[in-house]
C-alpha positions as CSV (number, residue, x, y, z in Angstrom):
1,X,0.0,0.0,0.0
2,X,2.7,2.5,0.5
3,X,5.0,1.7,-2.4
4,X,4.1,4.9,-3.9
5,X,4.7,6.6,-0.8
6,X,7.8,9.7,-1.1
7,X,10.5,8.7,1.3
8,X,9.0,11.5,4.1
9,X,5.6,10.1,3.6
10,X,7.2,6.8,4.5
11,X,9.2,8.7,7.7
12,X,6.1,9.7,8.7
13,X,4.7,6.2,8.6
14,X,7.1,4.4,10.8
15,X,7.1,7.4,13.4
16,X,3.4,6.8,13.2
17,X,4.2,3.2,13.8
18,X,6.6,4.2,16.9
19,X,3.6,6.3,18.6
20,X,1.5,3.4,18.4
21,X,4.0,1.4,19.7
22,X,4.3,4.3,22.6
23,X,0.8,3.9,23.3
24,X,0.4,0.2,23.4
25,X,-1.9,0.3,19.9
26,X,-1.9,-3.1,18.2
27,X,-3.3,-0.8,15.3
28,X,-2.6,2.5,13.6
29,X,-5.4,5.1,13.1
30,X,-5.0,8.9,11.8
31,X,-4.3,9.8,15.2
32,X,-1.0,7.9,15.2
33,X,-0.3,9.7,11.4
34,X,-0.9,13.0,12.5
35,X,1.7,13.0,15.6
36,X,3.9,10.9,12.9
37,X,3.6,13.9,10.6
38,X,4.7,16.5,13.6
39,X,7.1,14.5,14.2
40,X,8.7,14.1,10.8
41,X,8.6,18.1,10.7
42,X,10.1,19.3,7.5
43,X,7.9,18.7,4.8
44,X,5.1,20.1,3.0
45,X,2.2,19.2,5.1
46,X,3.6,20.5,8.5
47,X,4.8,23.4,6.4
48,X,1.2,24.1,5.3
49,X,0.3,24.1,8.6
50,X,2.5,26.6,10.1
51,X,1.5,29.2,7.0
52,X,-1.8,28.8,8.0
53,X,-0.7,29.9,11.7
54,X,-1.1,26.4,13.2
55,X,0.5,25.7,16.6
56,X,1.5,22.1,16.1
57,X,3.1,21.5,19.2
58,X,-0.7,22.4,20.8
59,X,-2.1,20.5,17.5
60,X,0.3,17.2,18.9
61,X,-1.0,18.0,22.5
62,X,-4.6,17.6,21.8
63,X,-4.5,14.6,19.3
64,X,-2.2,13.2,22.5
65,X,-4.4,14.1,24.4
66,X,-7.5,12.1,23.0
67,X,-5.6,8.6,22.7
68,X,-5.8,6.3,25.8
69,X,-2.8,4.2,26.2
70,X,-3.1,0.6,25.9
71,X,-2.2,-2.5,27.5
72,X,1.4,-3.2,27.5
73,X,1.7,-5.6,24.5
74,X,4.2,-7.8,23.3
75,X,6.1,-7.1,20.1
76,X,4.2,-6.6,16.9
77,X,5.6,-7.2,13.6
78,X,2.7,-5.3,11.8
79,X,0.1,-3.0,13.3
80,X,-3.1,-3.4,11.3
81,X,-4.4,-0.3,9.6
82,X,-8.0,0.5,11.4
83,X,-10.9,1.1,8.8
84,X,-10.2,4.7,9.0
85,X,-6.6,4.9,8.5
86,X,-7.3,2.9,5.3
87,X,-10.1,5.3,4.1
88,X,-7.2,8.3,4.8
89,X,-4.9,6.3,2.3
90,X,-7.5,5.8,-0.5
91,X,-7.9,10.0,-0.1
92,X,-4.6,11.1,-0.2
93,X,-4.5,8.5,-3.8
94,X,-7.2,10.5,-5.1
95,X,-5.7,13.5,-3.2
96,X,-2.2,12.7,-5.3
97,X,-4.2,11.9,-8.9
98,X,-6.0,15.2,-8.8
99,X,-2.4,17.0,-8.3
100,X,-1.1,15.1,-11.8
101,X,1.7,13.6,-9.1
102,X,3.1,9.8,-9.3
103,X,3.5,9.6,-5.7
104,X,1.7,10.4,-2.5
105,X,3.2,12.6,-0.3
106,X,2.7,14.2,3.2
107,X,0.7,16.7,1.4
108,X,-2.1,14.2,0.0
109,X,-2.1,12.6,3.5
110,X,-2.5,16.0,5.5
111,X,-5.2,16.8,2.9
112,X,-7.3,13.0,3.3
113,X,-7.0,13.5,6.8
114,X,-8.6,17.0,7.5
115,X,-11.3,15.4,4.8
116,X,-12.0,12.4,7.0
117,X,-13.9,14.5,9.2
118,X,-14.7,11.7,11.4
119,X,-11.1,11.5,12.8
120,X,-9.6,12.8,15.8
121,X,-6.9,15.5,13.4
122,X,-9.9,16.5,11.2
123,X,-11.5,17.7,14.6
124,X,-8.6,19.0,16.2
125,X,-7.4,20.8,13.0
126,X,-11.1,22.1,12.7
127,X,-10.8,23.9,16.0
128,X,-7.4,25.5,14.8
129,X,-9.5,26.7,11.9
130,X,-8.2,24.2,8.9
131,X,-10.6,23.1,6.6
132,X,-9.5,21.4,3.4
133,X,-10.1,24.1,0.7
134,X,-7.9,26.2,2.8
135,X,-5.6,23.9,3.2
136,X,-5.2,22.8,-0.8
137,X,-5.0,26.4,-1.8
138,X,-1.6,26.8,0.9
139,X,-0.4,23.5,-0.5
140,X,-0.4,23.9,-3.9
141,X,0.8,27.3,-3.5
142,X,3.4,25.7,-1.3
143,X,3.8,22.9,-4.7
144,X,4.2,25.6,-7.3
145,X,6.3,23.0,-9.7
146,X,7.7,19.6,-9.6
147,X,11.1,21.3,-8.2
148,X,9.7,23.3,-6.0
149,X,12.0,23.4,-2.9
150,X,9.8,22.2,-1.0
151,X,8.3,19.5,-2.7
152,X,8.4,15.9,-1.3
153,X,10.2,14.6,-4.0
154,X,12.6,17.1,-4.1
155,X,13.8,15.9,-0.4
156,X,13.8,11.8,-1.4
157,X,16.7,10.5,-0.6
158,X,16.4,8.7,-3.7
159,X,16.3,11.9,-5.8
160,X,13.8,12.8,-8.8
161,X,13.6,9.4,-10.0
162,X,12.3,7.8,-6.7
163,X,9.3,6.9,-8.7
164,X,11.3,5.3,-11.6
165,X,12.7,3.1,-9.5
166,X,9.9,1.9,-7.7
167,X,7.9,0.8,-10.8
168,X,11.1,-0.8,-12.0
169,X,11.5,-2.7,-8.7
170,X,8.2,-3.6,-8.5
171,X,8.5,-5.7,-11.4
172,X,11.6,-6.7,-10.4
173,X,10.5,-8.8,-7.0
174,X,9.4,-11.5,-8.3
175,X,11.6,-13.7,-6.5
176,X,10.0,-15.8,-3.2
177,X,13.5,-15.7,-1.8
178,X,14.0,-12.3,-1.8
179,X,11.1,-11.7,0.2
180,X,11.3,-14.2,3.0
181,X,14.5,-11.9,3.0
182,X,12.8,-9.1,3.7
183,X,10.3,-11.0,6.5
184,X,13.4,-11.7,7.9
185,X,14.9,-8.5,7.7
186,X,11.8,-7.0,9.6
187,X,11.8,-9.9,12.0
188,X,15.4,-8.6,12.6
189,X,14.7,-5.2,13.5
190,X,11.4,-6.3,15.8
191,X,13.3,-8.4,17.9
192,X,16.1,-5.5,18.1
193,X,13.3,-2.8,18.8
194,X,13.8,-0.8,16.0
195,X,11.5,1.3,14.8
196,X,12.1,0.7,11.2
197,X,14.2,-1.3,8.8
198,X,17.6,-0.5,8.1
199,X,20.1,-2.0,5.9
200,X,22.2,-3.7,8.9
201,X,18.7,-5.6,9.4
202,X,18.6,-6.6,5.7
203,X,22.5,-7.6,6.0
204,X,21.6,-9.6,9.1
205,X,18.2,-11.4,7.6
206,X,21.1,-12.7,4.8
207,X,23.5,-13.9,7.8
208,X,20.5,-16.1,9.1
209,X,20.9,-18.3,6.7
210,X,24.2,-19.9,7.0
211,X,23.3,-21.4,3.4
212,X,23.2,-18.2,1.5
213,X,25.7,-17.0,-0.6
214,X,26.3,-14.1,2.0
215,X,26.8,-16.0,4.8
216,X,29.4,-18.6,2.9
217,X,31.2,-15.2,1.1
218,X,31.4,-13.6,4.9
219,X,32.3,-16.6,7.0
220,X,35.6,-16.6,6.1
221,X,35.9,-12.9,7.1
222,X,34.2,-13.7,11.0
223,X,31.4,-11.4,9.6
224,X,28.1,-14.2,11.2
225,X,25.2,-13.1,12.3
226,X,25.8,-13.4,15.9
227,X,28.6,-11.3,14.9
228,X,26.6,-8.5,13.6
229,X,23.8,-8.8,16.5
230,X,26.5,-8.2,18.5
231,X,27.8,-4.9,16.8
232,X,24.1,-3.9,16.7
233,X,23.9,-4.4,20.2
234,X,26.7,-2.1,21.0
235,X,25.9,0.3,18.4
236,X,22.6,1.4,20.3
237,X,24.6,0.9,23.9
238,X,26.7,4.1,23.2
């Protein structure tokens, strides 16, 4: 679902994710996304925001403030999207396809979410005195062109031809192996508490199996996964 995501509308996702984890939430609602959007900070939506004189630190503070915490929980691999988070998603697409852009960014998903009026932003954004045809006008002033500054894409990490490469991959993992790889790579970074995949996890899924033309090339060099777990391990120590 969030392959066409821009790398901060991903960001914003797994610091979504970490809130919920926070919380205790086996699940992710738009509450979660709007404190992961604060949190990522620089990009178009919060920047909407502030020219429209939000406060989001009092914005964070009252979605905060209307989110029980949980049970403690175990671990969760992946928190299920509630009904409403989904419905978000499906509006920033359409959000994204009315704008002529290939990707959806923090803008589309500020823009679904003050249009989900049911949802705890769309209320508390409502009361700061955001409505969605306010908020489009700012954005797409904000968007005046492709290269706009500060334009999602314009930040990936990736470049201008995140997109490219995402199609291209996309046709590309085909392969069963390589995504039991990437199940293992998450698994990795679950049980080591991160709150999002990193390379070192994807390295480390490889080293798991002692099979794998990773493991046998890296053996040789002392570089096993217990190895790494250990580096890991002191890595987040310091």
């Amino acid at each position: 679902m969030h392959e066409r995501f821009s790398d901060r509308a991903r960001h914003a996702m797994a610091l979504a994710n970490r809130e919920a984890a926070d919380l205790n939430h086996d699940y992710l609602a738009p509450a979660h996304l709007m404190l992961g959007l604060i949190g990522e900070g620089e990009c178009v939506a919060t920047e909407a925001l502030r020219v429209l004189n939000v406060d989001l630190v009092k914005v964070r503070d009252e979605v905060h403030a209307q989110m029980e915490k949980g049970e403690e929980t175990t671990g969760i691999a992946r928190r299920a999207h509630t009904e409403a988070l989904k419905e978000v998603i499906s509006l920033a697409i359409q959000e994204a396809r009315k704008f002529n852009h290939r990707y959806v960014g923090t803008e589309h998903l500020i823009l679904a979410m003050v249009a989900h009026n049911d949802s705890i932003p769309a209320k508390v954004l409502s009361n700061h005195g955001v409505n969605v045809d306010r908020l489009r006008e700012k954005t797409l002033a904000l968007l005046q062109s492709s290269v706009n500054s500060t334009h999602d894409l314009a930040h990936s990490r990736h470049g201008d031809f995140e997109w490219i490469h995402q199609q291209e991959l996309s046709k590309a993992f085909r392969s069963s192996a390589f995504w039991h790889t990437l199940i293992m790579a998450v698994d990795s970074a679950n049980r080591l508490g991160a709150g999002e995949v990193e390379p070192l996890h994807l390295l480390l899924a490889l080293l798991r199996n002692p099979e794998s033309e990773v493991s046998l090339l890296l053996k040789d060099k002392g570089v096993t996964a217990d190895w790494l777990r250990e580096q890991i391990a002191n890595k987040a120590a310091r």
